[in-house]
Each structure stands twice: as C-alpha cells, then as structure tokens.
N, C-alpha and C positions, 0 to 999 in steps of 0.2 A: 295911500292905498297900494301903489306900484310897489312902493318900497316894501310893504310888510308881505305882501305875496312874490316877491323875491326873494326875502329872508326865510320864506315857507318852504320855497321851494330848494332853497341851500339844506333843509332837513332832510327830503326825501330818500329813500333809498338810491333810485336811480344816482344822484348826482357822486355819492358818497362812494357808489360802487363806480362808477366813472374815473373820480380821482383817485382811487385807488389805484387802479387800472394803468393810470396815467404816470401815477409814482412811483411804480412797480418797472413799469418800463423804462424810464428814465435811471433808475438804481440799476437794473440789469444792463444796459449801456455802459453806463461808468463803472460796473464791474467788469464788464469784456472789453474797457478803452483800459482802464488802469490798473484791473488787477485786484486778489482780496487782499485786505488790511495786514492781515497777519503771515504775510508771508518772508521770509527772512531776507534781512537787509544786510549789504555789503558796507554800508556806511561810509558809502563813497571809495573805498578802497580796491584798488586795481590789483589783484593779487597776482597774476600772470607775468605781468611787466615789470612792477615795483610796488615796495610796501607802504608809498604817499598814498594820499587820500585826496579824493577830487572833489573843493567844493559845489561845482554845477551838478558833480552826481549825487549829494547828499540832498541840493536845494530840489533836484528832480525824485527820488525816493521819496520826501517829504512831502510834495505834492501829491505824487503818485497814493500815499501812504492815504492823507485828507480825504484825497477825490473817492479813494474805496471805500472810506469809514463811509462818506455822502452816499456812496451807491446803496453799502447794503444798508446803511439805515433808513433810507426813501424805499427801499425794497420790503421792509420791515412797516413799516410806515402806509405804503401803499396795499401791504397783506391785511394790517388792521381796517384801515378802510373799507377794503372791501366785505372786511367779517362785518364791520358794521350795517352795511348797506344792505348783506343779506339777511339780517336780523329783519325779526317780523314786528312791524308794527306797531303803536299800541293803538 
C-alpha cells in the first residue's frame, strides 16, 4: 500500500514540475561552468606561440564540449517536465 501511493504520487503535477525545476537548474549551471556545445574549438592548438597542438587542451575542450551538451540537454529536459506538470489532469 505505501508502495503504490508512492508511485501515485511520482504522477502528480507537483513532483513533475519540481524535477523539472530541478533539472533546469542544474543544465543552467553547467552551462555558466562550461560553456554552449557549439562554440568553436581550437583543437588544442596554441596559435599565438606555435602551431603544436596541446593534448590537455583538447582532453579539456572535450570535456568542456560533454558537460554543455549535459547542461543544455537537462535544461531541455527539465523545460519538458515542467510542461508536463503543468498539463491539467485527467
């Protein structure tokens, strides 16, 4: 009984608009820590100094690259949710 009025209440609007909320904010973070996805990449290359190419900065761009696709797609993620939550009932 606990259990199925727990899985009720994972329906409800409230919750849906909650984790929305929640995954909205956490996307908007890792977009203002790393940046959006599609912004242009040096490809580890030091153009100022010399025309080598640095692997720590491509391993770091690549990460950078990940963490933004994560951000805005929990941002994305987080905006459906909440459409959902505000949807009316049946």
């Amino acid at each position: 009984m606990i259990i199925r009025n727990w899985l009720l209440s994972l329906l409800s609007a409230p919750y849906w608009t909650v984790v929305g909320l929640i995954l909205s904010a956490i996307g908007v973070l890792l977009l203002f820590r790393y940046g959006m996805p599609y912004r242009t990449r040096s490809e580890g290359a030091i153009y100022l100094v010399t025309e080598q190419t640095s692997e720590e900065d491509k391993r770091a761009e690549t990460k950078f690259d990940k963490l933004g696709w994560l951000g805005l797609g929990l941002l994305l993620l987080g905006t459906a949710f909440q459409i959902v939550g505000a949807l009316p009932s049946p």
